[in-house]
C-alpha positions as CSV (number, residue, x, y, z in Angstrom):
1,X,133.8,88.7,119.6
2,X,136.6,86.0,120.4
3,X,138.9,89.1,120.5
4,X,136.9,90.7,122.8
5,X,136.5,87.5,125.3
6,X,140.0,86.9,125.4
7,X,140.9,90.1,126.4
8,X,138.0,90.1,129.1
9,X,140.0,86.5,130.0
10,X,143.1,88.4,130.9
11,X,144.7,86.3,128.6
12,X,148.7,86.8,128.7
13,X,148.9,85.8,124.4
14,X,148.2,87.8,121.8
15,X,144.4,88.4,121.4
16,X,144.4,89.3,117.8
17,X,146.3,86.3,116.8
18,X,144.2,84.0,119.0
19,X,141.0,85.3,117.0
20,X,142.6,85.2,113.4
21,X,143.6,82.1,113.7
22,X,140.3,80.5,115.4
23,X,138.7,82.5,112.2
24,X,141.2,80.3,110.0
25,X,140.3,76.9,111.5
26,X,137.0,77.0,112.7
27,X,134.4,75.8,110.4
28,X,131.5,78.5,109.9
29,X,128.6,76.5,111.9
30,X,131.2,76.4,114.7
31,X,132.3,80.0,114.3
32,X,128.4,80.9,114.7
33,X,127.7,78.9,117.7
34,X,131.4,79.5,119.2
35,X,130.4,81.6,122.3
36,X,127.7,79.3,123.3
37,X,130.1,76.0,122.9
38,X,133.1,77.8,124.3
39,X,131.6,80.2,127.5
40,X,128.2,77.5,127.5
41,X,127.9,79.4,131.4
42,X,128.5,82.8,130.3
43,X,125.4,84.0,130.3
44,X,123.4,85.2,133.0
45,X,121.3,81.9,134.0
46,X,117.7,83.6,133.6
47,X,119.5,84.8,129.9
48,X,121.1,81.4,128.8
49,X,119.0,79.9,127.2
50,X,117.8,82.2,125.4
51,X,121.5,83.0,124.5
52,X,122.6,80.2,123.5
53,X,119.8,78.4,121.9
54,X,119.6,81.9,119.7
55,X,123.7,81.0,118.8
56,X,123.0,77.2,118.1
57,X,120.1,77.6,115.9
58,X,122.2,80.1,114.0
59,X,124.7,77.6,113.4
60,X,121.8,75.1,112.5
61,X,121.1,73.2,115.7
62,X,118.1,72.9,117.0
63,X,118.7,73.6,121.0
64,X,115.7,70.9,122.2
65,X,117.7,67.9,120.0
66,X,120.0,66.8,123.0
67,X,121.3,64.5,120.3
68,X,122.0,67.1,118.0
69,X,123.6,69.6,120.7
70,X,126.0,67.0,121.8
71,X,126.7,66.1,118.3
72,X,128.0,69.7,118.1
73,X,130.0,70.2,120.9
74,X,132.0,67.1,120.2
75,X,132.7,68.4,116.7
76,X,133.8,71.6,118.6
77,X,136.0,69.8,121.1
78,X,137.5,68.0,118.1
79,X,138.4,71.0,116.3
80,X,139.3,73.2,119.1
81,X,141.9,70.6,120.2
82,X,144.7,71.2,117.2
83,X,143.8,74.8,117.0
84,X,144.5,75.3,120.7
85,X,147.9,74.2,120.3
86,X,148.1,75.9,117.4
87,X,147.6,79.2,119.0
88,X,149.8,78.7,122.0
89,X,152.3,78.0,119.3
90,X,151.8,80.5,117.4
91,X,149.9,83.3,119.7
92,X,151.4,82.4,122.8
93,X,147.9,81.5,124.6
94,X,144.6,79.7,124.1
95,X,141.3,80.1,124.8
């Protein structure tokens, strides 16, 4: 799926390497809930919710807990941070 978005992104970097090394670094509650944390507006907005609170109760958040959904998207922006510059490193791009 995170191969797919980035090539939907029209990202210039190498899409496979991009994914394989999110897969590497991300933590598997974060690797569930990814597309909700990472494209949050993606969906269509009469879909979202439904979306994304399907993705985040996956990774074991419950959507209602505002606490808990915050919780998780700091933990995401946290991670995401090293392994960004990791993959322009070593990709050439981000997502």
């Amino acid at each position: 799926m995170i191969e797919k978005e980035c090539r939907a992104s029209g990202q210039q970097g190498d899409c496979a390497c991009i994914a394989r090394t999110l897969d590497e670094g991300l933590p598997d509650h974060l690797k569930t809930a990814f597309p909700a944390l990472r494209w949050e507006l993606k969906p269509a907005p009469e879909d979202r919710e439904a979306v994304n609170g399907a993705m985040l109760r996956a990774a074991g958040v419950d959507p209602a807990d505002r606490q808990a959904v915050r919780s998780i998207r700091q933990e995401f922006r946290e991670t995401m941070q090293p392994l960004n510059e990791r993959t322009r490193q070593q990709c050439g791009g981000r997502l």
